[in-house]
C-alpha positions as CSV (number, residue, x, y, z in Angstrom):
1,X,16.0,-4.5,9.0
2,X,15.2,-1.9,6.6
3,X,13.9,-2.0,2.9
4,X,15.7,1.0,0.6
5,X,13.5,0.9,-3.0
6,X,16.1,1.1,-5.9
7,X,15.0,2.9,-9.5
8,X,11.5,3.8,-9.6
9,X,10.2,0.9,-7.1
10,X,7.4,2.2,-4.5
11,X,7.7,0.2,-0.6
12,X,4.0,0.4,0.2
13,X,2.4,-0.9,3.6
14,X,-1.0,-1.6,4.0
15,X,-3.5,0.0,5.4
16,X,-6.3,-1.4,7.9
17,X,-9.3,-2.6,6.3
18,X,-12.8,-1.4,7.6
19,X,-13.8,-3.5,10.9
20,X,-17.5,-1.9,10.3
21,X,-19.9,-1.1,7.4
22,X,-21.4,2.2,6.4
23,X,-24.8,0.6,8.2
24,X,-22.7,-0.3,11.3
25,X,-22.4,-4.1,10.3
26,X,-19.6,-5.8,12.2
27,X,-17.2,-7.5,9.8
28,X,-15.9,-10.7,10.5
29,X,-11.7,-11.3,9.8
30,X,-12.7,-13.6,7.3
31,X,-14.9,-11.4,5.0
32,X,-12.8,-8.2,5.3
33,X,-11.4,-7.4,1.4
34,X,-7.6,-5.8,1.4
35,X,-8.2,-2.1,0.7
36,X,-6.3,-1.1,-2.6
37,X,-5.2,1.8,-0.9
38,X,-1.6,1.8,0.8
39,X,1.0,4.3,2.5
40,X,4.0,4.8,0.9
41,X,6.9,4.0,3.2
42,X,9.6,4.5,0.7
43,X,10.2,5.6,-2.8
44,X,13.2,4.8,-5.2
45,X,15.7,7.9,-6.6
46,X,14.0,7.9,-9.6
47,X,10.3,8.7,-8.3
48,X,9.5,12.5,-7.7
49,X,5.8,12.4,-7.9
50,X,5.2,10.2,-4.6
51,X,7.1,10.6,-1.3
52,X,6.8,9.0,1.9
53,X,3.9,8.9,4.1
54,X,1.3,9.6,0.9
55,X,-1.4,7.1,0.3
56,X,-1.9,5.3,-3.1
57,X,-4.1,3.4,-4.8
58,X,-3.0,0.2,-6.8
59,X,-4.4,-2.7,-8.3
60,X,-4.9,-5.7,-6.5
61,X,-3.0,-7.8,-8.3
62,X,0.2,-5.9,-9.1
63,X,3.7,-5.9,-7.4
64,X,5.4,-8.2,-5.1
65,X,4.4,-8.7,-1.5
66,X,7.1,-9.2,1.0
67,X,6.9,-10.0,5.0
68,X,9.1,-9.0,6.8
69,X,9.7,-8.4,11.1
70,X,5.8,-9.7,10.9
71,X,4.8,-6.5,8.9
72,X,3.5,-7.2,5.3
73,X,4.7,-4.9,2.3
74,X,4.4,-4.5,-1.2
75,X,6.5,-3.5,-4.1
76,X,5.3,-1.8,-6.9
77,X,6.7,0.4,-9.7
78,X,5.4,3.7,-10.0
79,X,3.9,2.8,-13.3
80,X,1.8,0.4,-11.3
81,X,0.3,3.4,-9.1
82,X,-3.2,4.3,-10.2
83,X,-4.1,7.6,-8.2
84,X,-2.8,9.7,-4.8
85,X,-5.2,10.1,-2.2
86,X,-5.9,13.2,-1.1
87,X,-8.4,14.4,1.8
């Protein structure tokens, strides 16, 4: 099944979270924080600044999340989208 964006909705997946610290620390599942940052998987017709496969960063609380064939997604509009991340 697929998920098409209409208007200026964003399809985000997210990304793995850390399994270590900067010190080497081990995380346990149960202390790991969702990352804000997510790849874009799809973009409505009306957003031209963000395409697929670009990482974004959004707040935590914004959009709606979605499950769906066991994957978890989020949909957010592009006002929603704080920054691009760039390497």
């Amino acid at each position: 099944m697929k998920l098409k964006p209409m208007a200026d909705n964003i399809l985000l997946k997210q990304t793995e979270a850390e399994e270590t610290t900067a010190s080497g620390i081990i995380l346990a599942a149960t202390t790991k924080e969702k990352p804000a940052i997510y790849e874009v998987v799809s973009a409505g017709p009306e957003v031209k600044e963000i395409k697929a496969g670009d990482k974004v960063v959004v707040g935590n609380y914004t959009g709606s999340d979605i499950k769906l064939d066991g994957v978890d997604y989020k949909f957010v509009k592009l006002e929603d989208v704080l920054a691009t991340v760039t390497d």
